[in-house]
C-alpha positions, 0 to 999 in steps of 0.5 A: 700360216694357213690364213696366209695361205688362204687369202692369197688363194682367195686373191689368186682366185679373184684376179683369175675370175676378173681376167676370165670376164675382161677376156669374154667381154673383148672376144663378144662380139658387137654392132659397130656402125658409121660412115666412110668418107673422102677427105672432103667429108664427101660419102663414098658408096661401095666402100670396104670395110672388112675386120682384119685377118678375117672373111667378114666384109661389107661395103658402104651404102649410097650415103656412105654408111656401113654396119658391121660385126666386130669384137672390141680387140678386132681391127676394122680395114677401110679401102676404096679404089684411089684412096689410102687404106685405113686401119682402126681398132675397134675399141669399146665404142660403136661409132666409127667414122673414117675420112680416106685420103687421095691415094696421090701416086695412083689417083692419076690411075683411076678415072671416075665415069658415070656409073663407077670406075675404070682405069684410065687405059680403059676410057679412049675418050677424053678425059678431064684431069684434077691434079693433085695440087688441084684437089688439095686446094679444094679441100677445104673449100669443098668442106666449107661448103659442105657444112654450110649447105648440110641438110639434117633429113629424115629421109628413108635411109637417113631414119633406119641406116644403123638404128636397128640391126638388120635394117636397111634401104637399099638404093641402087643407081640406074642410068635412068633412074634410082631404084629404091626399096625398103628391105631387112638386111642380114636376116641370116645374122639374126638366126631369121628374127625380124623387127617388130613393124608397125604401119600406120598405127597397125602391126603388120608383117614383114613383107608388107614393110618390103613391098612399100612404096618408098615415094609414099612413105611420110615417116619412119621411126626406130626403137632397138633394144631396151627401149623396144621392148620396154614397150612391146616386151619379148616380141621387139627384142629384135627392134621396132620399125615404125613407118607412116604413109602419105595415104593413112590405112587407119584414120584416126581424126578424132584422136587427142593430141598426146603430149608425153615429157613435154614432146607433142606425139605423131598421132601415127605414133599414139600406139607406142604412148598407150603401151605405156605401163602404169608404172612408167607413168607418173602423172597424166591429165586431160583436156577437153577439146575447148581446153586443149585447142585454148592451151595449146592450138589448133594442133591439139582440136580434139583433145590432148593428154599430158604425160610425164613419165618417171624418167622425164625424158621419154623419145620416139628416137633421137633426132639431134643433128650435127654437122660432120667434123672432119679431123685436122690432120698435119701439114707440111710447112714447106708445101703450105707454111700458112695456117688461115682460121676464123675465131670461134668464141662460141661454148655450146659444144662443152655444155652440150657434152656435159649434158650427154655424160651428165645423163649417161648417154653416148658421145655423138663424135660430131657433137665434139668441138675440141675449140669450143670446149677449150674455149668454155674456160676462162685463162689467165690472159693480160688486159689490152692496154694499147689502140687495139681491143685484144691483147696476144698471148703466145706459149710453147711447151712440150706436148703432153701426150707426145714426146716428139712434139711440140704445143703451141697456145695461142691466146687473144683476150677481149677488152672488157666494159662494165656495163655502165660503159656499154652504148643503149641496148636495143634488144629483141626476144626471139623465142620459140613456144612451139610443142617442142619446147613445153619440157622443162628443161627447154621453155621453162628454164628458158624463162628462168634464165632470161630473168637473169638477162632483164634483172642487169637491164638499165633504163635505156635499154629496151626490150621486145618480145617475139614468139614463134609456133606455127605463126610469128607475132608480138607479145611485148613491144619496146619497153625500158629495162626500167619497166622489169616486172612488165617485162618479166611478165610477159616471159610468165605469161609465155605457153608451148604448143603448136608446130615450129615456124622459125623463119617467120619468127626470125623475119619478125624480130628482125623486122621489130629490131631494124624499126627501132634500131640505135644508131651509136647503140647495141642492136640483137636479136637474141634468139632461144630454141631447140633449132627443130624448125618445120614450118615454112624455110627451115633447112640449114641452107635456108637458114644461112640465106635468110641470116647473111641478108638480115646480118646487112641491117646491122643487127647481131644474133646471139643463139641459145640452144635448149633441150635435147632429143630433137637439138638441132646444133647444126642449124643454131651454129649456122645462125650463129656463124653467119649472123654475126653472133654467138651460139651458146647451149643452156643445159642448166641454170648453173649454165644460165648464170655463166652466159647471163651473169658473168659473161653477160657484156661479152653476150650482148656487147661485140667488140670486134667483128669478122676476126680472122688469124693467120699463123705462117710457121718457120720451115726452119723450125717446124716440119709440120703442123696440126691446128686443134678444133676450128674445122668447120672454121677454117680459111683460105689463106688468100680470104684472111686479106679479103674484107667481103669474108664472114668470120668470127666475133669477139665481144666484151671480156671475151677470150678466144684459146688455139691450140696448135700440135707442132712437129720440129724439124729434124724428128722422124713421125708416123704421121708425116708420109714421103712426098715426092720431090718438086720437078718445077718448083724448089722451096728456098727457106730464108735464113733471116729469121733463124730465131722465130718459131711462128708470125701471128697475124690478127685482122679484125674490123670495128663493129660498125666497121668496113675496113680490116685492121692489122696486127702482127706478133712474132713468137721466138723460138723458145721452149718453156715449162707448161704454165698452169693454163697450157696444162689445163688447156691441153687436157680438155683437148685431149679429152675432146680427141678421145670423145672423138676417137681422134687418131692423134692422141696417141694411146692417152687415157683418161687419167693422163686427162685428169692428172694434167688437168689437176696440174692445170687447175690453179686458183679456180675462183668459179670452180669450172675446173674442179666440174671438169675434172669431176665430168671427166671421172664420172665418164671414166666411170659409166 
């Protein structure tokens, strides 16, 4: 009895004890940093944000960016004048992101003047009006354009805002001109400790980083927490700013070039490379100035020093872009019944995800297409067999993590080819060797996943070989799939080093396609980079003018992403998008063998371009609609008719999964808001069609093709029971709302995510379910 008695007080006494740290864990308090935006993904400046219930309070930046204080259980209040306030709980991440929405009963209050807001009482001049109507139609336009235009910079504020607690510019608008000055913020908060700063290779005081000129600052770095003081010890517990400036202090010409886990290091920045420890370093060789500048060029004259630490992934920061996403939320099908997308049958978002948890690192929200990671999974879809390449699968079920609603699967499946079928290959290599690209995990793999590539080669294929670093050139003319060993040669041969000339190289390959180009054949450029362009036209802008010119020759682009650290996937999903191809993100040779072997046609053959779906729901049906991904593929509804708008391929084989989140009519939801009733315009809902749910339309064109072709499909209104596909899909969606913190999925956990999943997971010949089911416990678990 005493046993009893005692190991039930052990057990008390250990629940108490776990109870007692969970409840100090969620009272610390922790850094959350993010953006608020307006419903066109445009920053709104002088924003608040303020915890809840609290007198802690701070406004957005120029660019829309805050810091703030908060405990995990707090909840943080967005508010801007014009807009709906927006409440969000804290949670346990440290990225909080929020798009507002146009306050529509009180925007036509609020008008907005040069240097701030007034009411419209207050302004007796004339003044412009934006309707409602007006501004919703312009949407997603506005947000189109957005991505397409994004410029991912390093500029001042860009490089501290977040990074390192305490720091900050602050940007002020004049009526002549900005102001701006590099200042520490909340120096209060951090009981007078500033941030390590080091200028030009020196450290130096803290008031000499405020008084800078920022028009003469060329670079900043930041280091924060561990990292910080790995290399500095005790004195960067506060963090690490690193500033260069365009007129140096110290000049250091005759410094070597060092190379560190395969990523060139800024001479500015050897410093934090000689504090290294001996222990951090698991080998280090030198070259000779006659032997590095033959290795790696002219960027390494004087020398160079190639490190690998022991954990192989050293960074001076992170230095990923990625284009903003901004949720879909629900419309009314009355006030807009269609549904206008592009398909999207790119993958790069699921493998690239895979990698962070893979390495235990932090989600990036915007680096989480929901649509590429449901369509990185092959389902159960029926072969063509009529005049059109795809055949349509429709599905509707009972919404997993709702029960209000419905979801809706969408399915279209490419007719595959074997490969004997396929028409001459006319491929071209383009492949970037710069500095960037001398990790392992970058040109190395690179090499080695391209084999695969050459090794299905047939005789009349042909392949050529173009490299890039800080100039473009030739490194294999047009040789027969026969020749392999000479081709694979030439991939051998291939060395990193220099700067990162991507436009050149890309004019090249085009340039080598277009000369020898088959006419009935298949023509591509397929091009594998990090997407770190930094020499010559290299922004995002830049990019997609040079691709949607080169695109008019007829040659397709496949996109291949490598590495991680400085990957840039908003700039590969621009050249994948406007060049009529496809992006995939190589992060393994598992992966390799997926894109190269298995679905090698669907990479190289296209089947059907400029594929455009149009879902127009019944109001007698449906109340309201949500599409799942695709934002940064959406349309307007007039363009699904218009032959001149871009949009997406389908290749051999290939299958492209939307998933839609549907309201029935009838059903009472938080998410639908009143809207006022019409005084000029009265929505009649025919009642002919009492019994259909939804109309799919599909256009495509031909790949040689001018001309849109239509199909139509028409799903009844019927409910089934989940196939095993739904669930699977369903799961991984779900999980993509999770990483980004979507307000949508209800409260789901992450074993709703993997019991459904496991529901879903069927016969799984190649074992991509069973990996997901495991990525999903091994985030569960960091």
């Amino acid at each position: 009895m005493k046993t009893l008695k005692s190991t039930i007080m052990k057990s008390l006494l250990k629940l108490l004890f776990v109870l007692a740290v969970t409840i100090q864990m969620q009272s610390q308090e922790k850094t959350i940093y993010g953006k608020v935006l307006d419903e066109s993904s445009i920053p709104l400046p002088g924003a608040a944000v303020l915890v809840k219930n609290s007198n802690i309070g701070v406004t957005t930046d120029f660019d829309g960016e805050y810091q703030i204080k908060a405990k995990e259980k707090d909840t943080l209040v967005f508010s801007y004048v014009g807009y709906i306030t927006k409440e969000i709980l804290v949670g346990t991440g440290n990225v909080i992101t929020v798009a507002l929405q146009a306050d529509y009963a009180t925007l036509d209050e609020v008008v907005v003047v040069a240097y701030g807001t007034q009411k419209k009482s207050s302004v007796t001049s004339s003044v412009t009006h934006v309707s409602a109507s007006q501004i919703k139609r312009q949407k997603q336009r506005n947000y189109h354009n957005k991505l397409a235009n994004q410029l991912q910079s390093n500029s001042i504020p860009k490089a501290l805002q977040g990074k390192v607690a305490g720091v900050s510019v602050n940007q002020s608008i004049g009526k002549t001109k900005p102001n701006t000055k590099v200042l520490i913020r909340g120096v209060s908060s951090l009981n007078m400790k500033k941030p390590l700063v080091i200028v030009d290779g020196k450290i130096t005081t803290y008031s000499k980083m405020e008084s800078l000129n920022p028009k003469n600052i060329k670079d900043i770095s930041v280091l924060k927490d561990a990292s910080a003081s790995a290399i500095y010890g005790s004195r960067a517990a506060n963090g690490v700013v690193i500033i260069s400036t365009k007129n140096k202090l110290v000049k250091n010409s005759e410094t070597p070039l060092y190379i560190v886990d395969g990523v060139p290091i800024k001479k500015e920045h050897n410093y934090i490379v000689e504090g290294l420890s001996k222990s951090d370093i698991d080998s280090k060789k030198k070259y000779n100035k006659s032997e590095a500048k033959t290795k790696f060029g002219k960027i390494a004259k004087n020398g160079c020093i190639v490190i690998t630490t022991h954990q192989g992934n050293f960074r001076l920061n992170n230095q990923e872009a990625y284009a903003i996403i901004d949720e879909n939320t629900f419309e009314r099908t009355t006030l807009s019944p269609l549904s206008t997308f592009s398909i999207d049958v790119d993958k790069a978002s699921y493998s690239n995800v895979r990698r962070m948890i893979n390495n235990g690192l932090t989600i990036e929200p915007n680096a989480v297409k929901i649509e590429e990671m449901i369509n990185y999974f092959d389902y159960d879809y029926p072969q063509p067999n009529g005049e059109h390449p795809f055949s349509i699968n429709t599905e509707v079920s009972k919404t997993p993590w709702h029960n209000d609603t419905r979801i809706v699967k969408i399915g279209l499946q490419g007719k595959t080819y074997n490969y004997e079928e396929l028409p001459p290959s006319n491929l071209t290599f383009l492949i970037d060797v710069s500095g960037s690209m001398s990790s392992q995990n970058k040109l190395p793999l690179l090499k080695q996943a391209f084999k695969l590539l050459v090794n299905q080669l047939r005789e009349e294929d042909k392949v050529s070989i173009v490299v890039y670093a800080g100039a473009a050139g030739v490194v294999l003319k047009p040789t027969s799939g026969k020749h392999k060993d000479k081709i694979i040669s030439a991939l051998n041969n291939l060395n990193s080093g220099g700067s990162t000339a991507g436009g050149a190289g890309i004019e090249l390959a085009y340039k080598l396609a277009e000369e020898n180009f088959k006419s009935k054949g298949n023509n591509r450029v397929i091009l594998a980079t990090d997407g770190d362009f930094n020499v010559g036209a290299s922004s995002d802008i830049d990019m997609k003018a040079l691709i949607e010119e080169k695109r008019k020759s007829g040659v397709f682009l496949s996109v291949l992403g490598f590495g991680y650290g400085n990957y840039k996937d908003s700039k590969l999903e621009t050249l994948a998008d406007k060049g009529n191809g496809n992006h995939a993100y190589i992060d393994n040779m598992q992966e390799a063998q997926k894109v190269f072997g298995k679905e090698f046609g669907g990479t190289l053959f296209t089947i059907a371009k400029d594929v455009k779906i149009q879902v127009e729901f019944n109001p007698n049906k449906v109340q309201a609609y949500r599409l799942i991904g695709y934002e940064n593929r959406m349309l307007e509804d007039e363009d699904f008719i218009d032959d001149t708008k871009d949009a997406g391929e389908l290749g051999s084989g290939h299958s492209v999964t939307a998933l839609y989140e549907v309201i029935p009519v009838g059903i009472k939801s938080s998410y639908l808001k009143d809207v006022s009733d019409l005084k000029y315009t009265k929505t009649q809902v025919s009642q002919n069609y009492s019994d259909e749910l939804f109309t799919v339309k599909f256009r495509y064109k031909k790949p040689d093709g001018d001309k849109s072709i239509e199909m139509i499909h028409v799903q009844k209104d019927k409910i089934s029971e989940a196939s095993q596909d739904l669930k699977f899909a369903s799961s991984v969606a779900l999980f993509g709302m999770q990483l980004r913190q979507s307000k949508y999925q209800n409260s789901a956990s992450i074993e709703d995510v993997i019991s459904l999943a496991k529901e879903g997971r069927g016969v799984d010949e190649k074992g991509y379910r069973s990996e997901f089911i495991r990525l999903v416990s091994s985030y569960q678990s960091l």
